[in-house]
C-alpha positions as CSV (number, residue, x, y, z in Angstrom):
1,X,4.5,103.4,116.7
2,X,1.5,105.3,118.0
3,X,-0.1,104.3,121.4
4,X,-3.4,102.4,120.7
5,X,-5.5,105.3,122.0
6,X,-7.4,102.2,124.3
7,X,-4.7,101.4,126.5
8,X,-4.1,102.9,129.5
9,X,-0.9,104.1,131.2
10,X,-0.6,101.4,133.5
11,X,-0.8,99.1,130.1
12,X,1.2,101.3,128.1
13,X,3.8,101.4,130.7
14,X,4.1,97.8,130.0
15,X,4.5,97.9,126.7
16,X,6.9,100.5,126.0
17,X,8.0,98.9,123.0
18,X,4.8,100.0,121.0
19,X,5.5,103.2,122.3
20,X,8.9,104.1,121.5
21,X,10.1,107.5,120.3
22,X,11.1,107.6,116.8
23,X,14.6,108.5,116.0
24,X,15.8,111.9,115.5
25,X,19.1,112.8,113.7
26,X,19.8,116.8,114.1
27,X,21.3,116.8,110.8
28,X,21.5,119.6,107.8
29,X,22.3,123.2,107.2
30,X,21.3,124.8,109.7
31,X,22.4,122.2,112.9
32,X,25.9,122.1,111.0
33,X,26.4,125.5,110.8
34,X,25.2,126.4,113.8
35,X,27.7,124.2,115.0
36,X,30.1,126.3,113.4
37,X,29.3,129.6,114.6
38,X,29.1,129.0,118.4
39,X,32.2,126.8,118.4
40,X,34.0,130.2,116.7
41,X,31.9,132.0,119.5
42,X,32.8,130.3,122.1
43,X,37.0,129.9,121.0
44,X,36.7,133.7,121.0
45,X,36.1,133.7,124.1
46,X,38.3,131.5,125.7
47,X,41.4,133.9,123.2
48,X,40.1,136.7,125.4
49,X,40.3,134.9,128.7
50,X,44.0,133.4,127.7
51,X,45.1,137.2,127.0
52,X,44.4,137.3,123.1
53,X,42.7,140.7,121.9
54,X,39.2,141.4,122.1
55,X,36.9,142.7,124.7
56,X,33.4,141.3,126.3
57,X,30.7,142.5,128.3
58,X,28.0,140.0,130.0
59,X,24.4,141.1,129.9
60,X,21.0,139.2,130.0
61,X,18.9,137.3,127.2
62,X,15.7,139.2,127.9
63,X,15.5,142.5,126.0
64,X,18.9,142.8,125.7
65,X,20.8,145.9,123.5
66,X,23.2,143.8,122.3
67,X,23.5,146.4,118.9
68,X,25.3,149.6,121.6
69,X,27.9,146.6,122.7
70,X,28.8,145.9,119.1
71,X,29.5,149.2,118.0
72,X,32.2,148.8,120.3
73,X,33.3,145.5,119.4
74,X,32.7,143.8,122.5
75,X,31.5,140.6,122.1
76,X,28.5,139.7,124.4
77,X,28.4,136.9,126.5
78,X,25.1,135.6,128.1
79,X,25.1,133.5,131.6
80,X,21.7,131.9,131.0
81,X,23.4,130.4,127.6
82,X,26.7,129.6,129.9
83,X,24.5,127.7,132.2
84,X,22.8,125.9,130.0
85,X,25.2,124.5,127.8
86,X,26.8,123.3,131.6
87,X,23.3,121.5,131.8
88,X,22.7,119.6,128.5
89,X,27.0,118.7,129.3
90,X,25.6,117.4,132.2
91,X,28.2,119.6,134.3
92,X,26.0,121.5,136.0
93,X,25.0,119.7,139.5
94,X,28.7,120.3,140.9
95,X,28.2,123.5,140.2
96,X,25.2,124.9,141.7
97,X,26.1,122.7,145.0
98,X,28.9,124.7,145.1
99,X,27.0,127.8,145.0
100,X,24.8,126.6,147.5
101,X,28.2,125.9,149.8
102,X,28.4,129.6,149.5
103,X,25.0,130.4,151.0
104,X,22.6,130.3,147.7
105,X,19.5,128.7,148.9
106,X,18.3,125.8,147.5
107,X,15.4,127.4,145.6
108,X,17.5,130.5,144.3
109,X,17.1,130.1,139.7
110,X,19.0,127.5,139.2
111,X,20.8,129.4,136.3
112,X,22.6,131.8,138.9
113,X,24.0,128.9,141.0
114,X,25.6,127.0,138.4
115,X,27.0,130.3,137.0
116,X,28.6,131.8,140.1
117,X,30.1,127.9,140.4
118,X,31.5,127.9,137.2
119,X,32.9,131.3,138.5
120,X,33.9,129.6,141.7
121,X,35.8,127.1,139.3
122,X,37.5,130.4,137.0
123,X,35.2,130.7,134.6
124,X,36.4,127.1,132.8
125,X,34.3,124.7,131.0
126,X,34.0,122.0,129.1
127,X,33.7,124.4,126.5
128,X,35.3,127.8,126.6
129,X,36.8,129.2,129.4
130,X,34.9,132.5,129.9
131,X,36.5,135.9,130.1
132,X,36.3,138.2,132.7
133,X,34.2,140.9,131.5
134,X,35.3,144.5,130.6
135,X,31.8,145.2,131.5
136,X,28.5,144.1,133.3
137,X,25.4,145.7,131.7
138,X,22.3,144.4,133.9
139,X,19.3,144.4,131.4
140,X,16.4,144.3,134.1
141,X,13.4,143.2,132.6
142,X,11.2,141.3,134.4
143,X,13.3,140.0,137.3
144,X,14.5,141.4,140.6
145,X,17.2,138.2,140.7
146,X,19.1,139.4,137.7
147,X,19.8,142.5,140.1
148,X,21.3,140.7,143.3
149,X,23.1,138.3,140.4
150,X,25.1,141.0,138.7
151,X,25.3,142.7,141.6
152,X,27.4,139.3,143.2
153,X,29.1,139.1,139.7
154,X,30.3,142.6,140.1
155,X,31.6,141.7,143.2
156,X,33.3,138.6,142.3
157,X,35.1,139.7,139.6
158,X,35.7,143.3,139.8
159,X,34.6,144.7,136.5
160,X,32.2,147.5,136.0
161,X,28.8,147.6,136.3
162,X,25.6,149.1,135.2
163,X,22.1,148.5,135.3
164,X,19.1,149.4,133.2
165,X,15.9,150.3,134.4
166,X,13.1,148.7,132.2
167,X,9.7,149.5,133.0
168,X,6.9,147.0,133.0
169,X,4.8,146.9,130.1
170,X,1.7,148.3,131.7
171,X,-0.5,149.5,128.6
172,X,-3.7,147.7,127.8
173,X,-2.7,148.3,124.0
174,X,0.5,146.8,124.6
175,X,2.4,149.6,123.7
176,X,5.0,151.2,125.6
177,X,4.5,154.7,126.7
178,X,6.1,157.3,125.0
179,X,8.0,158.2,128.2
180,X,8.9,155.5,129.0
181,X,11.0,155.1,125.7
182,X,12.4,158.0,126.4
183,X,13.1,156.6,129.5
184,X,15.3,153.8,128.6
185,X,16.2,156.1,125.6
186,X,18.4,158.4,128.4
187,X,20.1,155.1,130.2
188,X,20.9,153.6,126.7
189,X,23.0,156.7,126.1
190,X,24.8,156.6,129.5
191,X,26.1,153.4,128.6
192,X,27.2,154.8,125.9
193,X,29.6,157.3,127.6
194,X,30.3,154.3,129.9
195,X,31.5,152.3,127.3
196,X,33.6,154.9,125.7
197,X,35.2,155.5,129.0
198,X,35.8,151.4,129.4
199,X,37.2,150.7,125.7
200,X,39.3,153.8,125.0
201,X,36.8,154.4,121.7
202,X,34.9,156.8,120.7
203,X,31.0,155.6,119.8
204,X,30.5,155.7,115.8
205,X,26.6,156.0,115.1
206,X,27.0,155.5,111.8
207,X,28.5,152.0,112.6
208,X,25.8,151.6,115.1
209,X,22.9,152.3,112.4
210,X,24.4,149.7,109.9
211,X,24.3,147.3,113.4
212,X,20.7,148.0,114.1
213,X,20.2,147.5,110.2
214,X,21.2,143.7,110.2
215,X,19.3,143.4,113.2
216,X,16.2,144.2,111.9
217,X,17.1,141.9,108.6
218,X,18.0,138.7,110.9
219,X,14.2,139.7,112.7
220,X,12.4,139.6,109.6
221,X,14.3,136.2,108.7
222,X,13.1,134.7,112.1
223,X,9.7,136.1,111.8
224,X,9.4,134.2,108.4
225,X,10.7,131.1,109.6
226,X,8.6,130.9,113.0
227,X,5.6,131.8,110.4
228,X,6.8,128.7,108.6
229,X,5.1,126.5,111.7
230,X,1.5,127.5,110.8
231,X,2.4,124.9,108.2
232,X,0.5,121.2,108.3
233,X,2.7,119.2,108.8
234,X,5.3,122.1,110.8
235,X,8.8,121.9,109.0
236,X,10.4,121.8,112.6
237,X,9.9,122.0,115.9
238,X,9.6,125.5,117.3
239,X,10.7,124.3,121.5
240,X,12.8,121.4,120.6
241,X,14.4,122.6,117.1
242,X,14.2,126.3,117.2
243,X,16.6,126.3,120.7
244,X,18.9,125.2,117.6
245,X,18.3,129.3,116.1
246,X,18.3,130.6,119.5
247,X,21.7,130.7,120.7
248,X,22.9,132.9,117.0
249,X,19.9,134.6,117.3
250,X,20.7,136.7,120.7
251,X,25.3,136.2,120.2
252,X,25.5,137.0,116.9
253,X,22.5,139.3,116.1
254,X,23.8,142.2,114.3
255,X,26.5,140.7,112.5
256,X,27.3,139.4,108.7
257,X,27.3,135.9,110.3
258,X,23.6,135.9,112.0
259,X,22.2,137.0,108.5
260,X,23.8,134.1,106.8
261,X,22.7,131.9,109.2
262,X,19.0,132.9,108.9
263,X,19.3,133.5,105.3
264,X,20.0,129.6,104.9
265,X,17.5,128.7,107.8
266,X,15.1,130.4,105.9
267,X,15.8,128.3,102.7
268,X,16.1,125.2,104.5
269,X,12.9,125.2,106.5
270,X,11.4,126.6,103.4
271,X,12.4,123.3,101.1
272,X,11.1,121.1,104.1
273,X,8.1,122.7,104.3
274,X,7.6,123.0,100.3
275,X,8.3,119.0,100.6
276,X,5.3,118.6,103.6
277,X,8.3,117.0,105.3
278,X,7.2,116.7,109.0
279,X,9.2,117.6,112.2
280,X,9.3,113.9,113.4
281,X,9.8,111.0,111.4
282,X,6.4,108.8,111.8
283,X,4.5,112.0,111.2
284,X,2.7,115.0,112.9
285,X,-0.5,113.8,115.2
286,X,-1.0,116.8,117.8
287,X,0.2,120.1,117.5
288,X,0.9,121.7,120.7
289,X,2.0,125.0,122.3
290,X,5.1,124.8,125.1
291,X,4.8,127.6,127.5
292,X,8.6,127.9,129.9
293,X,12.1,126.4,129.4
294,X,13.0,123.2,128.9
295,X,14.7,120.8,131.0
296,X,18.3,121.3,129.8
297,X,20.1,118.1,131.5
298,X,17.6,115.8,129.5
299,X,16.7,117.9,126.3
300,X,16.8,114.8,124.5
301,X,14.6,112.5,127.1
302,X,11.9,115.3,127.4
303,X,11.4,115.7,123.5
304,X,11.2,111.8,123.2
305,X,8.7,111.9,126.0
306,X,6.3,114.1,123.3
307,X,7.7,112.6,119.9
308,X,6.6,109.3,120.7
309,X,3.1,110.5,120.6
310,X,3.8,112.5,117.4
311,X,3.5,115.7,119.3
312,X,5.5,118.6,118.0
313,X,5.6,121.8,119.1
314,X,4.3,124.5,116.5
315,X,4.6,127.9,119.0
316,X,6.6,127.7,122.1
317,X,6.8,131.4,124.7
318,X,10.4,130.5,125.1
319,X,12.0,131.0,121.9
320,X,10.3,134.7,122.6
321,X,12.2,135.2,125.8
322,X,14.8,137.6,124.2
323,X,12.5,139.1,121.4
324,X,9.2,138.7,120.1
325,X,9.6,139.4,116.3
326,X,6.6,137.2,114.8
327,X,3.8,140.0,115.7
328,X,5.4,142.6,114.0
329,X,8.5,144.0,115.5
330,X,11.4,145.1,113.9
331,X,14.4,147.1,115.0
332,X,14.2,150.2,112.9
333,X,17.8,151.7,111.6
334,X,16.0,155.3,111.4
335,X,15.5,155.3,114.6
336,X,18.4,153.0,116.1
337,X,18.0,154.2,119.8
338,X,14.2,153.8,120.3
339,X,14.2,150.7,118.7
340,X,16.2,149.3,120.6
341,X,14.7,150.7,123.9
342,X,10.9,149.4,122.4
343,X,12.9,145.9,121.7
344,X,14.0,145.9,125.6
345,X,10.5,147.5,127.0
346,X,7.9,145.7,124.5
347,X,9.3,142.8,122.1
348,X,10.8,140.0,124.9
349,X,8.1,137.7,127.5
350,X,9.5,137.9,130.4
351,X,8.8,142.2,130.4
352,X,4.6,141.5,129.9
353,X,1.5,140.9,132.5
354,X,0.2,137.4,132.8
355,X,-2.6,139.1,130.4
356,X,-0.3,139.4,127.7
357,X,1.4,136.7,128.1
358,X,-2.5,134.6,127.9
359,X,-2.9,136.6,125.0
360,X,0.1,135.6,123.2
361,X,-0.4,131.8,123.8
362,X,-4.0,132.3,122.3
363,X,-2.7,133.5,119.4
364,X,-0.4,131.1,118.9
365,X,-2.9,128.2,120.0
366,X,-5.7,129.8,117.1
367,X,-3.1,130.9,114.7
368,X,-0.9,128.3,114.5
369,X,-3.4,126.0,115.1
370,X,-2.6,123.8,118.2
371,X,-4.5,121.1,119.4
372,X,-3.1,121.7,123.2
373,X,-1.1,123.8,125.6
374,X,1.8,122.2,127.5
375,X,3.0,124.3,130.4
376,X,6.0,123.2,132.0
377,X,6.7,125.1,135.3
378,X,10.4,125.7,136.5
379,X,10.9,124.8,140.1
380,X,13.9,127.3,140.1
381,X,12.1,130.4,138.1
382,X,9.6,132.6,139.9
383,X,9.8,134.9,136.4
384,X,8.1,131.6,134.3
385,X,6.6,129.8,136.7
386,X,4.5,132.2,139.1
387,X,0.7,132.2,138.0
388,X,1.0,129.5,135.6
389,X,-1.8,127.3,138.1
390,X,-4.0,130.3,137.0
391,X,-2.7,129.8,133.6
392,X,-3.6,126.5,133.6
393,X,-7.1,127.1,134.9
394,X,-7.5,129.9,132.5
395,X,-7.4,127.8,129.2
396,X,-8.6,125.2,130.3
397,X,-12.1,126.2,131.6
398,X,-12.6,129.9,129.6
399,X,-10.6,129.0,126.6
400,X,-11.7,125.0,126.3
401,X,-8.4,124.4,125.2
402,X,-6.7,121.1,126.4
403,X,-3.6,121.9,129.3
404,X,-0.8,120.2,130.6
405,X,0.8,121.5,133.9
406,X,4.2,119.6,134.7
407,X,7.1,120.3,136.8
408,X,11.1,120.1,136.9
409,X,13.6,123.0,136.7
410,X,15.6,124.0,133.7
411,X,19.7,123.3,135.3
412,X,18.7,121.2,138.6
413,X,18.8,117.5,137.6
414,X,17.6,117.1,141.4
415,X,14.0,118.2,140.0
416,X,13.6,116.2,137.3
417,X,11.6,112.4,137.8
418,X,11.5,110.9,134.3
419,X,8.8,108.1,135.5
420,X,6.7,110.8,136.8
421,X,6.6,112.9,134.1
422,X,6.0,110.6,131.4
423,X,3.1,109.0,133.3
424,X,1.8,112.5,133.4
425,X,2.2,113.2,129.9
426,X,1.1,109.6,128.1
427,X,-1.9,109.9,130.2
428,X,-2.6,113.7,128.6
429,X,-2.0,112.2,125.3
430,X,-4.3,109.6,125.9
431,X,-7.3,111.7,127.0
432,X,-6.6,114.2,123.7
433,X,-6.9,111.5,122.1
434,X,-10.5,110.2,123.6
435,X,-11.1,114.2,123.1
436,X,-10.6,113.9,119.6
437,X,-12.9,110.4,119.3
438,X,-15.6,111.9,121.8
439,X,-15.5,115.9,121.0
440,X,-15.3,116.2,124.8
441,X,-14.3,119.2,126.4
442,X,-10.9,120.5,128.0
443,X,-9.6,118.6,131.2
């Protein structure tokens, strides 16, 4: 039931029972077969690491070239979706205290610690056990830890290692320079011979192209079903739900099985829209706009904390963290090299000024038509969370548009106060909803 948009927290604090979050059931297509695909992933993996065939390389989420490493076979494995999967298992505190017993500070990204534990630990998990990599590729783009992370990896387990030199995105047409393509064009190329020299196989571009190909098809299918959002009510929820896409979306793009999977996505957030079917049973009320990651150890508590009001998420700047495809990118098979350098230098977040990053938030809030921003800062991330005071300040008093600044960290559970938060966001809730009543402005 909706909050009677006259009480006040301290009331509706004592009266949770009007307020509780309606119950969600991840169900259908897409949740099942995602399902399906990551479990396959992830007992790939763990063959490689008990001696079965098969090689991997580890590389980063944020404009990564994942389409070279499958033209050699190599699956790629991601540490940021390692550690987070450790979080929302709820595995992840041992972990980063053990990192921490090596020397990592206690304000180093949170991400790193609980992935050089679960190295500590021989790469097992609850879930896989991870293989040592035939190869490191460090996909800089954005932040100096990733350097001094793969750096330590390298170190730690003894495989080769390479990193790429991405240049900011600098343009004010948001654009990157021609040289700088050509640029990453070069390194791309390098690792190329690298990889040759690691796997015993000689690079075939014409398996590459047909790669880059299904890449640029499983872009298009994402674009259409973030576009889907713009939708009254939103088929889904594109923080809470579209994590769901995510994970096939950066380890399986450029295969059969990630074109499948968005194929049916597609269809099935098609149907729900076609049917007005709302992202949250009891109905849409606020749309909103979710700049940073979420809070992996309580996914589930921090979506009730919104749901409860009838807040869905209809844009979100963290689904774009490893590609921004719904403004018009697309890998280009004509070109397979470029594109993929453009996709690493202009198509991710976390490689764009705070100017750009405003800008895309804006279009999201006028485009998909949000009522709100919610900015949740990680205590852990420096990359996400540096400027966003200014960001706050920034919509709320030039853009009039209603902000929410909160805090916790994306792996820490150490960071994360449930009573605080949720005072902080009913009482936001509440005053959108006086907003609403009064036509006041932006507080």
């Amino acid at each position: 039931m909706t909050p009677a948009t006259t009480a006040t927290p301290t009331k509706k604090a004592a009266a949770d029972t009007k307020a509780a979050a309606p119950a969600i059931k991840y169900q259908g297509t897409v949740h099942e077969l995602q399902k399906q695909l990551m479990n396959k992933y992830y007992a790939d993996l763990t063959s490689i690491a008990e001696g079965g065939a098969g090689r991997s390389a580890q590389l980063l989420i944020a404009g990564n070239p994942v389409e070279v490493l499958r033209a050699f076979d190599m699956i790629p494995v991601f540490p940021e979706i390692n550690a987070l999967q450790l979080a929302v298992r709820k595995n992840s505190l041992p972990l980063i205290q053990k990192a921490e017993e090596l020397g990592y500070s206690t304000d180093n990204c949170a991400y790193v610690k609980a992935d050089i534990g679960m190295w500590e630990n021989g790469g097992k998990t609850p879930f896989a056990t991870i293989p040592k990599p035939d190869v490191l590729v460090c996909n800089y783009v954005g932040c100096n830890v990733y350097l001094n992370w793969f750096e330590h990896l390298a170190e730690k387990v003894g495989s080769p290692a390479v990193n790429i030199d991405i240049p900011f995105m600098r343009t004010k047409d948001g654009e990157p320079a021609e040289g700088d393509v050509e640029y990453v064009v070069a390194q791309l190329k390098e690792l190329v011979t690298l990889l040759e020299k690691v796997t015993g196989t000689p690079f075939d571009e014409d398996k590459f192209v047909k790669i880059v190909e299904r890449s640029s098809r499983v872009g298009e299918l994402w674009s259409q079903i973030r576009d889907l959002t713009k939708k009254r009510p939103t088929p889904y929820d594109a923080y809470f739900d579209s994590v769901t896409m995510m994970a096939p979306l950066y380890c399986l793009r450029g295969t059969e099985e990630a074109v499948d999977f968005f194929e049916k996505a597609l269809e099935e957030m098609t149907a729900k829209a076609d049917r007005a079917e709302a992202a949250i049973p009891g109905g849409e009320k606020f749309r909103i706009v979710i700049e940073g990651p979420p809070p992996w150890p309580f996914l589930r508590v921090f979506r009730d904390m919104f749901s409860r009001w009838g807040a869905v998420a209809v844009a979100s700047t963290y689904a774009t963290v490893g590609g921004i495809w719904e403004f018009g990118f697309r890998h280009d098979p004509a070109h397979p090299f470029e594109s993929v350098a453009k996709h690493m230098i202009e198509a991710n977040l976390c490689n764009r000024s705070m100017l750009q990053r405003y800008d895309q938030i804006w279009r999201y809030a006028t485009e998909w038509n949000a009522d709100a921003l919610v900015i949740h800062s990680v205590k852990s991330c420096r990359l996400f969370s540096a400027g966003q005071g200014d960001m706050r300040e920034h919509f709320v008093h030039d853009r009039d548009l209603p902000t929410l600044l909160i805090e916790s960290d994306l792996e820490d559970p150490r960071y994360f106060s449930q009573a605080q938060l949720r005072n902080r966001i009913d009482a936001f809730f509440e005053a959108l909803e006086q907003r609403r009543i009064t036509g006041g402005k932006a507080a």
